[in-house]
N, C-alpha and C positions, 0 to 999 in steps of 0.2 A: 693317932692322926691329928687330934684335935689341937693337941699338945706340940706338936711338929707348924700347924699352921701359924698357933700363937705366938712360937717363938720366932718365924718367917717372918710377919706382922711387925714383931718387937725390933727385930734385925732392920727391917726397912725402914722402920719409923725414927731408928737411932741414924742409920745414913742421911736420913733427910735432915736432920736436925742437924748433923755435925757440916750438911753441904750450905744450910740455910745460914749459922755460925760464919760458917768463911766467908759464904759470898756477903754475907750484910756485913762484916769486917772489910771484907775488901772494895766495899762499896764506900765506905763510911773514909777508908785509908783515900780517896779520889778526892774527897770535900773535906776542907779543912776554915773551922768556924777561930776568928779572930778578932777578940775584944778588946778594943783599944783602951778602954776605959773601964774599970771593973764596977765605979759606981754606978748610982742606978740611975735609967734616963732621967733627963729633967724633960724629954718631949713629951715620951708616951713609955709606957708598960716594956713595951715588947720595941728593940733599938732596929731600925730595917741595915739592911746588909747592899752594901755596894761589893756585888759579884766579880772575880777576877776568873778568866779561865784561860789556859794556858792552850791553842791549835798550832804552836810552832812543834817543829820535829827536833827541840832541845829544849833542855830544860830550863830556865829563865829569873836571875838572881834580879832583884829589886827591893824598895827599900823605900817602906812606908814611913815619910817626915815627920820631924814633931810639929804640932800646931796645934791651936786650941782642940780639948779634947782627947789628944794624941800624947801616951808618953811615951816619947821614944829618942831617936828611928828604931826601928822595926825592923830589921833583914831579914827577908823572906826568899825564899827557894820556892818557883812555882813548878812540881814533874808536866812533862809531857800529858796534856789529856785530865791534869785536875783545875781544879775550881779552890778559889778563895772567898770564902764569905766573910768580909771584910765589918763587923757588927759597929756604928755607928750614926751618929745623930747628926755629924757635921760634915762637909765636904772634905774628905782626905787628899793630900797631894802622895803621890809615889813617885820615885825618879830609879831608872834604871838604864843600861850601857845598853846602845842596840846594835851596836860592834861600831860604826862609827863615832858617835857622839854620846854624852849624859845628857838621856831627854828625862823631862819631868812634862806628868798628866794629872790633873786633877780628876776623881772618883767621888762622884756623887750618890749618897744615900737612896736603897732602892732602884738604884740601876744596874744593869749588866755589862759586862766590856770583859774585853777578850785580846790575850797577846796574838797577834797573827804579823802577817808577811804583808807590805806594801808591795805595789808593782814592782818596785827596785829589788826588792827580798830582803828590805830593811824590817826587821819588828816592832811594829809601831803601836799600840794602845788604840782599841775599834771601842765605838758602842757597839753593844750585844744587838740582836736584833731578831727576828720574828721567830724566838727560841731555838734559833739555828745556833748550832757552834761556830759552822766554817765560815759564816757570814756577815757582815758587819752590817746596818742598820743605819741606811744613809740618811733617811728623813724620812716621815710617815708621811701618810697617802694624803694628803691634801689637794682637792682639785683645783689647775688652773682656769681661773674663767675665762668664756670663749672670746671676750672680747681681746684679754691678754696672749690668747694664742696666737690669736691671728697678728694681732701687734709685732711680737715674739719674729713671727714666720715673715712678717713684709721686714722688720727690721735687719735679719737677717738675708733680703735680698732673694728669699728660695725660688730657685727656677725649676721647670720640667725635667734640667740635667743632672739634679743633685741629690746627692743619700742624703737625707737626713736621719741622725739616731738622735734620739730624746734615752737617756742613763736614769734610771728609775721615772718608768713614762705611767705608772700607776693606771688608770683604763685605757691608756692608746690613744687619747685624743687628740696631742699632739703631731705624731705622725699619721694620723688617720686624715685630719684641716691638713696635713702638708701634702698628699696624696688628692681629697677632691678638690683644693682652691688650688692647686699649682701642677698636678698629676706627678711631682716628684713621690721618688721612690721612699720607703722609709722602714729602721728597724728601731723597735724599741726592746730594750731591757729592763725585766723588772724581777725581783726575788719573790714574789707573793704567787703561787697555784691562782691563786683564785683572780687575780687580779690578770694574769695572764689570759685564763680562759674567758673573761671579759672583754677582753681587747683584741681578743680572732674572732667571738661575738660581734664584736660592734664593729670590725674590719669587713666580715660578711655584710652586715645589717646596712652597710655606708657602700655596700659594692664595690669596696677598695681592696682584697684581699686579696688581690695579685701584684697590688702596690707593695705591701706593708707586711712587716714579719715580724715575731713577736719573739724573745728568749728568756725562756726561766732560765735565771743563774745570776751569781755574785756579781755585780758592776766593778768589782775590783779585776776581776778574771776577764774583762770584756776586752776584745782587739777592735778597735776603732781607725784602724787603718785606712779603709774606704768610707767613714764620711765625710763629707765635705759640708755640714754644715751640723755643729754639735746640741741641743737643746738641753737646756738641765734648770733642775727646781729642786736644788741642794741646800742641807745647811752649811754655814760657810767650814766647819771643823772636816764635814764629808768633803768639800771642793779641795782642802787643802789636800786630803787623804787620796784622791783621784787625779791631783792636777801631774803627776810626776808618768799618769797612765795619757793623759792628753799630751804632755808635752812628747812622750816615744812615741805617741800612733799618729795625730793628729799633721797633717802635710799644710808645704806653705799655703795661703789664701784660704783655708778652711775656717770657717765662721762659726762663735761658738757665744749661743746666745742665753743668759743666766735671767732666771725671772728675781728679783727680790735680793741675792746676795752675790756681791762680787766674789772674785777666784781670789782667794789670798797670793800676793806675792805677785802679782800678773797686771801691774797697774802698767808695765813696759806696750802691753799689749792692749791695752782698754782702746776702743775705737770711739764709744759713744755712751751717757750713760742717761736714760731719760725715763719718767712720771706717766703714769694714766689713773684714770679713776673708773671703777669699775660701775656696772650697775648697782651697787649696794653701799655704792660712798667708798668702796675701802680705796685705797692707794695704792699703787705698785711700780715697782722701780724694774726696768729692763736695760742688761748692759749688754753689749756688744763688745765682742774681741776676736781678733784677726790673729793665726797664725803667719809669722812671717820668714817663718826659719828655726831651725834646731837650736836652741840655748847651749 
């Protein structure tokens, strides 16, 4: 009997190992490590990795250029669902077909980015972002200050009749000041859990929670159809990656007010662009832009 268990034992300890085998091979086959330069850094020890990961439903040919650091090009094949850990010390350009056009992106050491889908279903090159795959990582949470909010909200004109969405609204303050100074309604979207449950938090705590509604999920995936008055505190690379989602939902006279960075491309559309200085000295730029019709 003892001799029967041993060998029960033996038998199971061999499946595990030859199941542990595959899957850390088939895990290993998903990340594929790319040294542009075999010498050894001049920065530091260990060279950091500008991540590539592939969430389109094809598999995605591109083509790491030469430049300092770089010998190449490089053509690369990224499958469905893997990752490039791209190993170097300098900023890489890649350029690849996204069935339209040859776009080229620059990949900085140490960050993450991700082939995915713009509104249009074009494949565009995202920063990575709060270790999500399907999600691009519009700008980090930086509060706006209230005196800019409120600026922001009178510039934009906001009355009692108007949606207003703030697109990565990080604790809801802005739709929360458009809700108690104007009683306009408001939704914000943000990608962060936590940053969400802050802002139905502070939506009770302001007594406006029957104003204001709050959405975890991608701002890429966002239908902005019914607002009529847009707020956004994007970096300018995220507005350009968004503006193609404002230009399909966003209706004529709908106002769409940016703290700090214009829309690329949208100068047709600028209404007004003007300065304040905050409580702590800092400066801040707010523009104004009018929907006037479908491009």
């Amino acid at each position: 009997m003892k001799r029967v268990v041993q060998a029960a034992l033996a038998a199971g300890f061999l499946v595990l190992a030859v199941l542990a085998l595959f899957y850390g091979r088939a895990g290993k086959e998903s990340e594929n490590r790319i040294d542009l330069d075999p010498r050894p850094s001049t920065v530091s020890p260990f060279r950091e990795e500008a991540t590539l990961r592939n969430v389109t439903k094809r598999p995605i040919a591109y083509t790491i250029m030469p430049g300092k650091g770089v010998r190449g090009p490089v053509a690369r094949t990224l499958a469905v669902g893997a990752i490039d850990r791209i190993a170097t010390d300098l900023p890489v350009e890649i350029s690849f077909d996204d069935g339209k056009r040859t776009s080229a992106y620059t990949l900085h050491p140490g960050k993450p980015y991700s082939f995915r889908y713009d509104a249009s279903d074009t494949v565009r090159v995202y920063p990575g972002s709060h270790g999500r795959e399907d999600a691009a990582d519009l700008a980090p949470f930086v509060p706006t200050p209230k005196i800019v909010v409120e600026r922001m909200l009178e510039t934009a004109a906001v009355e009692k009749k108007d949606l207003v969405y703030d697109v990565g609204c990080g604790d809801g303050r802005m739709v929360i000041a458009a809700a108690k100074l104007y009683g306009a309604r408001g939704v914000g979207i943000e990608i962060d859990p936590a940053l969400v449950a802050e802002c139905r938090a502070a939506a009770e705590r302001e007594g406006v929670s029957r104003l204001v509604r709050f959405l975890e999920m991608d701002a890429t995936k966002a239908h902005l159809t019914e607002a009529t008055v847009l707020a956004l505190y994007l970096l300018p690379e995220s507005l350009e990656i968004l503006s193609p989602l404002f230009e399909r939902d966003l209706g004529p006279g709908a106002r769409i007010v940016s703290h700090d960075y214009k829309i690329p491309g949208w100068e047709a559309r600028l209404v007004r662009s003007e300065t304040l200085t905050d409580e702590a000295g800092r400066e801040h730029a707010i523009h104004l832009y009018r929907m006037t019709g479908k491009t």
